[in-house]
N, C-alpha and C positions, 0 to 999 in steps of 0.2 A: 468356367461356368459360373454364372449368378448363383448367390445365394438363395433368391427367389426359386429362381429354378430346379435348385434342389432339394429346396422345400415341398415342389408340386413331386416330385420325382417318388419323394418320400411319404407323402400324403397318396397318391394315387396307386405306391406299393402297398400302403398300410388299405387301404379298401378292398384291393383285390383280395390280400392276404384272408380280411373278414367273409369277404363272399365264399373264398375257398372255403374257411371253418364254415361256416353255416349250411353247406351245402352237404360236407362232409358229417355235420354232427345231424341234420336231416335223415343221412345215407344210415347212421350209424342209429339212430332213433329205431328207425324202420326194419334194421336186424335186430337191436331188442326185444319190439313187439315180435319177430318174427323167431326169434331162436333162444330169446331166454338167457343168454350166458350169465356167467359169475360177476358176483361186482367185481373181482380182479381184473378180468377181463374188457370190462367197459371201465377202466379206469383208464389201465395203458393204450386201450384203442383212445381215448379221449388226448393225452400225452401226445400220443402221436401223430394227432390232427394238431395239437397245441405245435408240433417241430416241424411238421409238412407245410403250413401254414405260412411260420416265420421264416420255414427255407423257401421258401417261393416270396413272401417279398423282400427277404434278403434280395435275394436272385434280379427279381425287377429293379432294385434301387441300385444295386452293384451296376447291373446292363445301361440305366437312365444316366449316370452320375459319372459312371467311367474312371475315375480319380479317387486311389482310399477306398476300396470299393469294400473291402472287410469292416470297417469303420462305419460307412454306412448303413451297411448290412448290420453289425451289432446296433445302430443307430433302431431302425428299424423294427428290430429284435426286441429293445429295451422300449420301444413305442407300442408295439403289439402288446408285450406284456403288462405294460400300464394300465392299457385301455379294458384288454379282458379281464384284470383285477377290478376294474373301476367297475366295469360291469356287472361282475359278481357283486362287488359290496352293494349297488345302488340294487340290483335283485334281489336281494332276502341275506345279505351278509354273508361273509366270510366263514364255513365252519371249518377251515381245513387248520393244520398243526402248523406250526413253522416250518419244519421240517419239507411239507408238502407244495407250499409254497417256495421257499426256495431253490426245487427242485424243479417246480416248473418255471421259475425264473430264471435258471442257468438253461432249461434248455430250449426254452422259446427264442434267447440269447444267443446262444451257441448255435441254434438253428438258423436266426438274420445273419449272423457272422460267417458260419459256412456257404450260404446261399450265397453270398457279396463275392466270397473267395472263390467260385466257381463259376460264376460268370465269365 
């Protein structure tokens, strides 16, 4: 397969990947007006939109690309987390620890790599 190709492959997993978040942190908005939880709470719900996310365009890039499809998938992974850092910083900065971010960097990561691997 062209490199072109799975470029678009990886581009078209990385938008899906953001409509899932967006839809999800919408979903998850609308239970905090509605239930109040802990900020623990709505941290790891946020986590785990961050790894359902990157497993789902893992998953689509693994399925488009067919070849290395883990490698993609971390590709993916490492493109997602980019983009939602970038995002953060361009919306009001970054106030998290290192710690915190690292943390979601291995698993937005780990999350495109396992999507890839189970296709």
């Amino acid at each position: 397969m062209l490199a072109g190709s799975n470029i678009r492959v990886v581009v078209k997993s990385l938008i899906i990947s953001y409509i899932i978040t967006g839809i999800l942190l919408l979903l998850t908005a609308l239970l905090l007006y509605r239930l109040e939880p802990q900020q623990s709470m709505v941290s790891v719900g946020i986590l785990v939109i961050y790894v359902l996310s990157s497993f789902c365009g893992g998953l689509l890039a693994g399925k488009g690309i067919r070849s290395r499809k883990f490698l993609w998938g971390l590709v993916t992974g490492t493109l997602y987390f980019i983009m939602l850092l970038a995002a953060s910083w361009i919306s009001g900065g970054i106030d998290a620890k290192a710690a915190e971010i690292i943390t979601t960097m291995l698993l937005c990561l780990g999350g495109g790599m396992l999507g890839g691997m189970l296709e």
